[in-house]
C-alpha positions, -999 to +999 in steps of 0.1 A: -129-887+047-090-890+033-090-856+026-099-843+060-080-868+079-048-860+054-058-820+060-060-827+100-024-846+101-010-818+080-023-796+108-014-812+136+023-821+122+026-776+110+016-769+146+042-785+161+073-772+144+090-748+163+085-711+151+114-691+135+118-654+143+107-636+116+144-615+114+165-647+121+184-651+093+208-682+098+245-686+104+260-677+136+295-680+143+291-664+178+293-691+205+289-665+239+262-680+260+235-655+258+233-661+221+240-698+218+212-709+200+203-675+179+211-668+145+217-635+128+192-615+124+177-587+100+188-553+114+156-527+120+152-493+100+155-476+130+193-482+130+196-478+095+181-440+093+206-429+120+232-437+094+211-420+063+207-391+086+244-385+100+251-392+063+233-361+052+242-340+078+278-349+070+278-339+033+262-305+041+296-306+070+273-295+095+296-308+128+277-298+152+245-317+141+267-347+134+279-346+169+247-355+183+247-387+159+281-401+181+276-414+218+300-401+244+321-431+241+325-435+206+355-447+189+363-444+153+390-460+129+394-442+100+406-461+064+439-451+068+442-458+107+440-434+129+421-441+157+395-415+177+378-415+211+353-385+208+334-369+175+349-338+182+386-350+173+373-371+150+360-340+131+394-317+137+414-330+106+377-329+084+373-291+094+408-284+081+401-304+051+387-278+025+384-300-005+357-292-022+356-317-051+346-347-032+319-360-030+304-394-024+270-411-030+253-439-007+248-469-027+240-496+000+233-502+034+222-524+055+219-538+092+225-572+114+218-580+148+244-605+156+239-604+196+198-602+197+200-604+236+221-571+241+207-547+219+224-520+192+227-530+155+255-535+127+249-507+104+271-518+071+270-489+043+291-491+006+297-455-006+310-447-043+336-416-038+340-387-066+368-364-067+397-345-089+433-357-080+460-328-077+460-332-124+425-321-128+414-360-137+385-370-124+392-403-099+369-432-085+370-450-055+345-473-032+345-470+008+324-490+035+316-477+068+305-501+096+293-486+120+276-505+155+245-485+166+227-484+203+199-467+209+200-444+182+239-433+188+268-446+171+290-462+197+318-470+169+328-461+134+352-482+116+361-474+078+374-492+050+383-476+019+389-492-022+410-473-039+405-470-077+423-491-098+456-485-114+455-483-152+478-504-171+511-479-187+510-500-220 
């Protein structure tokens, strides 16, 4: 009779805790009204593959496939900012560039929803960077891309770039 009575408490006290969205994930510096009492939360796939897929499209430099990855209204800050209001003079300086020894490789990614309320997702992606320096020497760098996805467009691109480090002259 302890057991069941101990098992019906337990089930009684469970049913009354409050239940957690399954993506919440915590901390939440934002105090704007409409998501006062939300947390962060886990980002979907959906957002993530529009990234994967403008990221493949951009390696193969097909611009006008990657144009339909950008809303209207986008606006991009490059690494070493400059500042862009459409895709298409975003791409100018790219279609001039004619290096052909970089390359880069996706090696993280991942998305937040830090207004649940409004909609669109925080698309954060870490690439590692390969290319030959004006010597011939092969050189290393990291760069992160964050870009802030709405229905499947990317309404902004900002990007941040690592650049190798210097090697000691001993």
């Amino acid at each position: 009779m302890k057991k069941l009575l101990f098992f019906s408490l337990s089930l009684a006290l469970m049913s009354c805790q409050t239940a957690t969205p399954e993506r919440e994930i915590g901390y939440h510096p934002n105090k704007d009204k409409d998501v006062a009492n939300t947390g962060w939360y886990l980002g979907t796939d959906a957002a993530i593959d529009v990234v994967v897929a403008l990221d493949k499209v951009w390696k193969e430099r097909d611009f006008d496939t990657m144009a339909t990855f950008f809303a209207d209204s986008v606006r991009i800050t490059t690494s070493r900012g400059q500042r862009y209001q459409t895709a298409e003079a975003f791409f100018a300086p790219m279609k001039e560039r004619k290096n052909t020894s970089l390359s880069w490789e996706l090696m993280s990614i991942h998305s937040v929803d830090i207004k649940p309320n409004t909609g669109g997702e925080h698309v954060m992606a870490r690439f590692k960077n390969t290319w030959k320096d004006s010597l011939g020497n092969d050189r290393i760098s990291n760069s992160f891309e964050s870009y802030y996805v709405v229905d499947g467009k990317v309404v902004w691109l900002d990007q941040f770039a690592q650049r190798p480090l210097k090697e000691d002259a001993q």
